[in-house]
C-alpha positions as CSV (number, residue, x, y, z in Angstrom):
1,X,88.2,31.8,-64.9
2,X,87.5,28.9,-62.7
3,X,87.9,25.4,-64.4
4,X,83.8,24.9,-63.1
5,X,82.8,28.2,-64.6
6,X,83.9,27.0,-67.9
7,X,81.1,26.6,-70.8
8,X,81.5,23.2,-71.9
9,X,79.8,21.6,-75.1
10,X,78.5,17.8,-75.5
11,X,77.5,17.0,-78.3
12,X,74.9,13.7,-78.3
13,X,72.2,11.8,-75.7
14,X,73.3,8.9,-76.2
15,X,74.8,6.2,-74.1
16,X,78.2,8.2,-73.9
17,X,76.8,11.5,-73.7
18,X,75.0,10.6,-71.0
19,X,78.2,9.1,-69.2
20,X,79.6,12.5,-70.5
21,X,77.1,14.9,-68.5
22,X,77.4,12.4,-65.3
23,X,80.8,12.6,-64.7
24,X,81.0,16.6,-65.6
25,X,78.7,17.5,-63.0
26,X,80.0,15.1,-60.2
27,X,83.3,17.4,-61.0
28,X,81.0,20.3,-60.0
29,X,81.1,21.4,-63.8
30,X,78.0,22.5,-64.1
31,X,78.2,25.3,-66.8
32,X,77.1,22.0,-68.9
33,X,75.3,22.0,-72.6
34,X,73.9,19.0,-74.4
35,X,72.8,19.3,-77.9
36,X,70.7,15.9,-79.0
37,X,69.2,15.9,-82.1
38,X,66.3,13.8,-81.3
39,X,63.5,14.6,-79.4
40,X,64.3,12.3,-76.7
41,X,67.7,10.6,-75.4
42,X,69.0,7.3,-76.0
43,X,71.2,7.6,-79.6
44,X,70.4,4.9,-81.2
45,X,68.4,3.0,-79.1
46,X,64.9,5.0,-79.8
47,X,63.3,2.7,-82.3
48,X,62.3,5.0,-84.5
49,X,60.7,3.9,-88.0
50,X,62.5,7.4,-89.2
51,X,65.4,6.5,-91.5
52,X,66.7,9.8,-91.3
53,X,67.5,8.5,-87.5
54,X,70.1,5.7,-87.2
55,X,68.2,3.4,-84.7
56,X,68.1,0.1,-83.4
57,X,65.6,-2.2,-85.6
58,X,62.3,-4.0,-84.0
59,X,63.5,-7.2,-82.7
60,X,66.9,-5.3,-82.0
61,X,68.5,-7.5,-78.3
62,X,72.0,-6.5,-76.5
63,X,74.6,-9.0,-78.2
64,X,77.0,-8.3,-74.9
65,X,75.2,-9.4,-71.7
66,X,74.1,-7.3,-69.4
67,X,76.3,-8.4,-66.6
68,X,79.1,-6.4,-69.0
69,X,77.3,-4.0,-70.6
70,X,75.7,-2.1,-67.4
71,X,77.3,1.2,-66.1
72,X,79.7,0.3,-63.1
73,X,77.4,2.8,-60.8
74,X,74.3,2.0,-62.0
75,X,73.8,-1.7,-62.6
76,X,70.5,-2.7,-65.2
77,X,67.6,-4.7,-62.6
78,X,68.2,-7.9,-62.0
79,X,64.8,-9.0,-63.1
80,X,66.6,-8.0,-67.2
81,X,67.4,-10.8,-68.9
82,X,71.2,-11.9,-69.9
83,X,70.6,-10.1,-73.2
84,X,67.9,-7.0,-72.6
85,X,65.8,-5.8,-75.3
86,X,65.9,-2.4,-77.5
87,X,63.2,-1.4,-74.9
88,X,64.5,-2.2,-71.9
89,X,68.0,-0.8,-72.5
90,X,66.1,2.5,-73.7
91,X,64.3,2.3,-70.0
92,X,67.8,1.6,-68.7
93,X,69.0,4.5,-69.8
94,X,65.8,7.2,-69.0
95,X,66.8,5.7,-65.5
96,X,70.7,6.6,-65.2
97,X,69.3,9.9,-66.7
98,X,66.3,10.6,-64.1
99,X,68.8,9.0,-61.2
100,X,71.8,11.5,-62.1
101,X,69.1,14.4,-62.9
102,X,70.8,15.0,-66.6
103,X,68.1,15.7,-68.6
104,X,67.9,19.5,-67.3
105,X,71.2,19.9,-69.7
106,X,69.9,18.6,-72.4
107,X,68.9,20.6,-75.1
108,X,66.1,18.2,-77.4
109,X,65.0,18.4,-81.2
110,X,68.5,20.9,-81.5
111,X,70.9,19.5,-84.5
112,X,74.8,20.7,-84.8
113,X,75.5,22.4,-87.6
114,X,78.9,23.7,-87.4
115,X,81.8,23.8,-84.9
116,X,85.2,26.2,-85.5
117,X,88.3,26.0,-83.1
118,X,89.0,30.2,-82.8
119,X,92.6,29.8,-81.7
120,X,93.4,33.5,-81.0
121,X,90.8,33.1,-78.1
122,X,91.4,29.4,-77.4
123,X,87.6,28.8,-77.2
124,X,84.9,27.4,-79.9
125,X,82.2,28.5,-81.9
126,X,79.4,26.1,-82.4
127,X,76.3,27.1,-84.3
128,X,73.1,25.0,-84.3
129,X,69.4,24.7,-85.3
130,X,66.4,24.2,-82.9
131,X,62.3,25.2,-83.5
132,X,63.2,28.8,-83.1
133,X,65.8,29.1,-86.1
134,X,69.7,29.1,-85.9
135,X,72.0,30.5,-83.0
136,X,75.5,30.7,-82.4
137,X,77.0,30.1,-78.7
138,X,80.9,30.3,-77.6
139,X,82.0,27.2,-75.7
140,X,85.5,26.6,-73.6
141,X,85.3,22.9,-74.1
142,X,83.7,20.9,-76.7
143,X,83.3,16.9,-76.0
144,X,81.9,15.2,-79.3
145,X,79.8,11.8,-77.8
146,X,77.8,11.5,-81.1
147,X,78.7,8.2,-82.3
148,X,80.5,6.4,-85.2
149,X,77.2,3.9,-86.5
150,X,75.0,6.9,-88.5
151,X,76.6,7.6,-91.2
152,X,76.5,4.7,-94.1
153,X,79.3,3.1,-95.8
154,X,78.0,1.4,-99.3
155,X,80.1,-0.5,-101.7
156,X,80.0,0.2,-105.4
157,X,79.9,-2.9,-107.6
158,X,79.8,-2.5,-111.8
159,X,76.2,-2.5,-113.3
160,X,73.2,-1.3,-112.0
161,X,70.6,-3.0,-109.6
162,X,66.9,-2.2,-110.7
163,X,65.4,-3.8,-107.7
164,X,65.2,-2.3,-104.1
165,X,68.5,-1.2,-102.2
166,X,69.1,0.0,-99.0
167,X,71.3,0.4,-96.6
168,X,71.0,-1.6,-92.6
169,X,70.8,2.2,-91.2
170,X,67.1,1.6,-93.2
171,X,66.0,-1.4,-91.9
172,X,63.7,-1.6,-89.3
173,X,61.2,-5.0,-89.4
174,X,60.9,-7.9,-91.3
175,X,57.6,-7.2,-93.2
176,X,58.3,-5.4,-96.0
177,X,60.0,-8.6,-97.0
178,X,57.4,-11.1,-96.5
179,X,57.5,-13.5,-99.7
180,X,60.2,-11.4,-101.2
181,X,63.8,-12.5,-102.2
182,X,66.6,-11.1,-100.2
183,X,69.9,-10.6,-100.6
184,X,72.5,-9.3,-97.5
185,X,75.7,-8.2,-98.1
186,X,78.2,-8.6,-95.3
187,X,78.3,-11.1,-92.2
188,X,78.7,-9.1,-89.0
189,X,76.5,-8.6,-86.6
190,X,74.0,-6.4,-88.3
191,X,74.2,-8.4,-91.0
192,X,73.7,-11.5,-89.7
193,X,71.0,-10.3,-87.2
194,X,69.0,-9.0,-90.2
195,X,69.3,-12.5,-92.1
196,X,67.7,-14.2,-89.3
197,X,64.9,-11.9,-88.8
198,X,64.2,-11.8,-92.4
199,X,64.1,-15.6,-93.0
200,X,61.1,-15.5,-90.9
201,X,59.2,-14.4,-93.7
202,X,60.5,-13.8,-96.7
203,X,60.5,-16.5,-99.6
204,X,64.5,-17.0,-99.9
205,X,67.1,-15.1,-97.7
206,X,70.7,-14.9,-99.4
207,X,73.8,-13.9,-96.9
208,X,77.0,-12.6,-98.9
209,X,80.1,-12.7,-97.5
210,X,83.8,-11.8,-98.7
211,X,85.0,-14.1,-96.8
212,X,85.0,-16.4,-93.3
213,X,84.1,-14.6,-89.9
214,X,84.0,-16.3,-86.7
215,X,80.7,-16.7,-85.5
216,X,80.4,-16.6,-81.5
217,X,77.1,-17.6,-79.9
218,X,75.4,-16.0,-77.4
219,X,75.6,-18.5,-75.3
220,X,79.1,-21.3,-74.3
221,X,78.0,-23.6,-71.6
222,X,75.2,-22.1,-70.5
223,X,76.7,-19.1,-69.9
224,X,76.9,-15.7,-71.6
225,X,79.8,-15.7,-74.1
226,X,81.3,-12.3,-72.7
227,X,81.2,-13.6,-69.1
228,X,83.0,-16.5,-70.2
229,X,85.4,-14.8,-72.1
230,X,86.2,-12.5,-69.3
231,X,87.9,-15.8,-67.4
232,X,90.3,-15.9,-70.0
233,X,91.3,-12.2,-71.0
234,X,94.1,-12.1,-68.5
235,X,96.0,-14.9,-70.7
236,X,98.2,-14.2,-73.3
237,X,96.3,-12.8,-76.4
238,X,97.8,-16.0,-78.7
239,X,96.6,-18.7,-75.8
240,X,93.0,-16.9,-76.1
241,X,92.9,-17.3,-79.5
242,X,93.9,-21.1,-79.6
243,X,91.1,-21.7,-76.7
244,X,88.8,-19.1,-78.4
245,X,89.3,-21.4,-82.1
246,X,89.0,-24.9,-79.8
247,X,86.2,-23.8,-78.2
248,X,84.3,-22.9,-81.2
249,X,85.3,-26.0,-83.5
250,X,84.0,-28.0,-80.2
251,X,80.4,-26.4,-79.9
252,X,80.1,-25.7,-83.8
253,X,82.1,-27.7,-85.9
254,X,83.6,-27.0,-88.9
255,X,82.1,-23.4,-90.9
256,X,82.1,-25.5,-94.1
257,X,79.1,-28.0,-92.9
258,X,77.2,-24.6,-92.9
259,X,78.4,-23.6,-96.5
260,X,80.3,-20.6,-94.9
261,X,83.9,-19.9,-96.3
262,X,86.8,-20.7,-93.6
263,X,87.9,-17.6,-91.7
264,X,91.4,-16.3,-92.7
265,X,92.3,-14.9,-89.5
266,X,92.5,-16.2,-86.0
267,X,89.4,-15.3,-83.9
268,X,89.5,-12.2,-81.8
269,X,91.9,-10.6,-84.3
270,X,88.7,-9.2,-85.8
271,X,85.7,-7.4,-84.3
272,X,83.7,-10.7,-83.4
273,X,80.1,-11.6,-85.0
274,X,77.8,-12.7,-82.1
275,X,75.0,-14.7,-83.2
276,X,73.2,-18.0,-81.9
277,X,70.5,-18.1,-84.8
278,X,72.1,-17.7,-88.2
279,X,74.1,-21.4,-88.2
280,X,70.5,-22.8,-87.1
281,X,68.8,-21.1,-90.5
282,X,71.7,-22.2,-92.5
283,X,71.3,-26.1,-91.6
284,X,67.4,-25.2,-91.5
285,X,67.4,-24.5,-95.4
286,X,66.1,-20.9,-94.1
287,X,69.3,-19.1,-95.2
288,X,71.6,-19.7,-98.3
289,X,75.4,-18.3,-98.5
290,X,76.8,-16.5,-101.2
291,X,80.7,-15.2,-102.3
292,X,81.6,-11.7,-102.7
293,X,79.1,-9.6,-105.2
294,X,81.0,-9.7,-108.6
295,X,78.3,-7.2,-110.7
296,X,74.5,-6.7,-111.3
297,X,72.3,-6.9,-113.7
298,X,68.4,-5.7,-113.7
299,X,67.0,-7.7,-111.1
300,X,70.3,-10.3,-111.0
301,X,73.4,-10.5,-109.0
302,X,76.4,-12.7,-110.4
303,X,78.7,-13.7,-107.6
304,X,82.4,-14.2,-107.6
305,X,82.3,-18.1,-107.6
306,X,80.4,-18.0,-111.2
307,X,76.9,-18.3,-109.8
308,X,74.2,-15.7,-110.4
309,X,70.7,-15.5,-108.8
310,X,67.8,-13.0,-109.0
311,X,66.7,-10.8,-106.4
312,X,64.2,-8.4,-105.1
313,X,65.7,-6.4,-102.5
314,X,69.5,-5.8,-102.0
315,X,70.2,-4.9,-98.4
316,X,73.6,-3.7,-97.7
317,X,74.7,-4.5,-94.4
318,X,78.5,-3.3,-94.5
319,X,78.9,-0.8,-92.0
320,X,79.6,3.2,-91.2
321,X,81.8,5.8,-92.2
322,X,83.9,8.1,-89.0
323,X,82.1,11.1,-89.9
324,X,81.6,14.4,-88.0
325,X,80.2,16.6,-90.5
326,X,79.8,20.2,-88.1
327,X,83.8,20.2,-88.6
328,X,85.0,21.2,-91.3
329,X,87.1,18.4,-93.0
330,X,90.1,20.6,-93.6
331,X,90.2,20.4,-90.2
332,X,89.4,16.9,-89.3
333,X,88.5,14.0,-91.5
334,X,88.7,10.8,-90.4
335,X,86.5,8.5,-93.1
336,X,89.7,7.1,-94.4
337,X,92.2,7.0,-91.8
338,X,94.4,4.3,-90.9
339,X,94.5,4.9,-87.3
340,X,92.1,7.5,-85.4
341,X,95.4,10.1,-83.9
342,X,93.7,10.6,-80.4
343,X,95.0,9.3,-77.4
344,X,93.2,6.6,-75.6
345,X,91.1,7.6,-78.7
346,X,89.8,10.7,-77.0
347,X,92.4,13.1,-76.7
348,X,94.0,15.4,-79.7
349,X,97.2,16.0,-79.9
350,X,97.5,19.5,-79.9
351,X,94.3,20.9,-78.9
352,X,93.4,20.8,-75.2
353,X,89.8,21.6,-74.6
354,X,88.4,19.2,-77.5
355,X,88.0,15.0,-76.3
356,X,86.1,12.5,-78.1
357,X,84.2,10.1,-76.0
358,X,82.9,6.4,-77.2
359,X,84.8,7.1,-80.5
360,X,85.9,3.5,-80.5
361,X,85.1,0.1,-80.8
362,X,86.0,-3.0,-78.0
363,X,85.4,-6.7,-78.2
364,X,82.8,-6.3,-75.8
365,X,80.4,-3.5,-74.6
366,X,81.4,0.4,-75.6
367,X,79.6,2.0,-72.6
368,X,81.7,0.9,-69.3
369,X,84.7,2.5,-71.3
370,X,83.1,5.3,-72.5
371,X,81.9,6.1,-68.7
372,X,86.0,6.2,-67.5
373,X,86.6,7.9,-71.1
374,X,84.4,10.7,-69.8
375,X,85.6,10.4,-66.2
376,X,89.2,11.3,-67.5
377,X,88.0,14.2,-69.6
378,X,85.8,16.0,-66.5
379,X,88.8,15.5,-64.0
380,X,91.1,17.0,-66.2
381,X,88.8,19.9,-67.6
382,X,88.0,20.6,-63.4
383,X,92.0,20.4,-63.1
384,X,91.8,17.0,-60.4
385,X,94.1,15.6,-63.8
386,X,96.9,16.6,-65.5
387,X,96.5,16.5,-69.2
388,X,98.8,13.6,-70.3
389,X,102.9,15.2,-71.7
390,X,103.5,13.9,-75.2
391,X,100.3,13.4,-76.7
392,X,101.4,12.6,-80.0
393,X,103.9,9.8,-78.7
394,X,101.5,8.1,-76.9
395,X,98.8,8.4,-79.9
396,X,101.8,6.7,-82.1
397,X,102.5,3.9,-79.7
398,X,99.2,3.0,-79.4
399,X,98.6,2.7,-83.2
400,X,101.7,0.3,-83.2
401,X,100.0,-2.3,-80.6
402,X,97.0,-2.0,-82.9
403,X,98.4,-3.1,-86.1
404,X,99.5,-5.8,-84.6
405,X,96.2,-7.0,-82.4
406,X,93.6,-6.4,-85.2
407,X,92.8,-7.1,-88.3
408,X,93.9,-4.1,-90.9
409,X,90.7,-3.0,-92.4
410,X,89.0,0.2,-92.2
411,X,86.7,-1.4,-89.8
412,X,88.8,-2.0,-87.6
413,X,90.3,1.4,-86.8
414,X,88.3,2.1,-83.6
415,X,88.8,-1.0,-82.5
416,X,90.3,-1.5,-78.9
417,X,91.0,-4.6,-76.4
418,X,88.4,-4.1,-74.0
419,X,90.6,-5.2,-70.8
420,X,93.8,-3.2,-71.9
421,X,92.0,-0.6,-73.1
422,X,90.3,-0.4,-69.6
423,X,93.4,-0.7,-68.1
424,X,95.0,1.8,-69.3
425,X,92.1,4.5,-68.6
426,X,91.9,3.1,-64.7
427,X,96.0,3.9,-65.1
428,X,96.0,7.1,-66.3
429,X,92.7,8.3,-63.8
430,X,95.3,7.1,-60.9
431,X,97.9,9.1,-61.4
């Protein structure tokens, strides 16, 4: 068989499925099926008051700048602003569709159900639902482009909390909350997005926090933070860090005249928090700060520094779990995983026709990335590439320079350095 008559699987619309399908069929791979279980594309960027579907919430803005965040081919307008909206990077996005002509391969309202690796015949089985029941179709290739933020990660704290609870996935606007009393748990960027928008209108907003983060705004001298950044990345990661720390203390001060707990690592060892508002609510009175969660109690949460405080709604803003739940987890599980074993966080090491694409996280925007992810995969499924020799090697090495960039948690797993991660995709499409 031809490489471009092979039957090749995406699964997910979204941003990097849609990067996926582009760069497939500009290899002349056009044997192409998308399975997206909305009814529309754009992952999780249709606002959609559905909590089934993980989606952007109402007031939802880019927090990289558009200047950073566009597709290298296909720029956003110019008439966007430095941060777009939830609906103007959904239009962005029907655009690159329409101007690529991808929606033809797209099969809508069709959810994943299962997908088996048959290695007598080297090729996949991947069964599905749609409006017409459940099928069953044999694929050579199989690209998974569903995303990592859908499936929520809760903590479990001792007692019980008889008030509301839910999750960020959940949250869409503000006014179920009007006049209520809020607590958050967590301080990245959902979270602290969320405590802004909420202490709009509710009667007290609570942020708790384990400990410090650093909090970036959107904007350093009048210009976008990423953008600024970006004249720096080529410096020594240690000498970014010092200016990164010097630069903050300069345009913010010191996180204790905001009641927020120092951080314990350097900035940019973790994934960053990028918000302009929440330091502004804090010094407003709009937003008080809280320690770690110690237990509950009916309506009451007692906090780790010996406080306690009643509440009406908990709102857990703490993140996702790496789940792909059409494979079977004998097969691969990576909820708990120290380190995600693909290389450039795409490739497995042992089976050749299966690539992951946007399965990662960078201190800036995922989609750029996810475009040369996809660019890699379609050059070496049309045979333009060689598949990289020693896999597993690479994949090893790789987890080495992570321990030692990032910050240990589970949540920082996918996480990448956007210019070396770059790099080392441009690299490896060169050879």
């Amino acid at each position: 068989m031809l490489k471009s008559e092979s039957r090749v699987c995406v699964i997910g619309a979204g941003p990097c499925g849609l990067a996926t399908i582009k760069n497939l069929l500009a290899q002349d791979i056009r044997n192409v099926v998308v399975f997206e279980k909305n009814n529309q594309l754009g992952g999780n960027w249709i606002y959609d008051e559905n909590n089934h579907h993980s989606s952007v919430y109402e007031t939802t803005h880019l927090i990289s700048s558009k200047h950073l965040s566009s597709f290298e081919d296909f720029p956003m307008p110019d008439d966007y602003p430095d941060y777009p909206s939830h609906h103007q990077v959904l239009k962005y996005f029907q655009a690159y569709a329409a101007h690529f002509d991808l929606v033809s391969h797209i099969k809508f309202n069709t959810e994943v159900l299962e997908v088996n690796y048959k290695p007598a015949l080297s090729h996949w089985e991947l069964s599905y639902a749609d409006g017409s029941g459940h099928h069953t179709e044999i694929f050579d290739y199989v690209l998974v482009a569903n995303g990592h933020h859908w499936s929520p990660f809760t903590p479990q704290y001792p007692g019980e909390f008889q008030g509301e609870i839910l999750h960020a996935h959940s949250y869409k606007n503000a006014a179920p909350f009007k006049n209520k009393k809020v607590l958050i748990v967590g301080a990245g960027n959902s979270a602290c997005d969320i405590a802004v928008d909420i202490a709009r209108v509710a009667s007290s907003t609570t942020v708790s926090t384990r400990q410090g983060q650093h909090i970036f705004p959107k904007f350093i001298f009048g210009k976008p933070t990423d953008v600024l950044y970006r004249k720096i990345a080529w410096l020594p990661f240690r000498v970014q860090q010092q200016l990164a720390k010097w630069v903050l203390r300069m345009v913010q001060g010191r996180y204790a005249k905001y009641q927020l707990p120092n951080p314990l690592n350097k900035p940019l060892s973790t994934h960053p928090t990028i918000n302009s508002e929440l330091l502004y609510f804090i010094r407003h009175g709009k937003i008080a700060i809280r320690g770690k969660i110690q237990c509950f109690d009916e309506d009451t949460v007692h906090f780790s520094d010996g406080t306690c405080e009643s509440f009406d709604t908990v709102i857990f803003a703490t993140g996702y779990i790496i789940d792909f739940p059409f494979f079977e987890t004998s097969f691969l599980d990576y909820r708990q995983v120290q380190e995600i074993p693909l290389y450039l966080k795409m490739m497995h090491p042992e089976l050749e026709n299966l690539y992951f694409i946007g399965l990662f996280q960078p201190q800036g925007c995922i989609w750029p990335l996810a475009d040369h992810q996809a660019r890699l995969a379609a050059q070496i499924i049309a045979g333009k590439l060689q598949r990289p020799a020693n896999v597993l090697a690479k994949i090893q090495k790789e987890s080495a320079r992570s321990k030692h960039r990032f910050d240990s948690s589970l949540r920082h797993v996918p996480e990448v350095d956007c210019r070396r991660f770059r790099k080392q995709l441009l690299q490896e499409l060169a050879k």
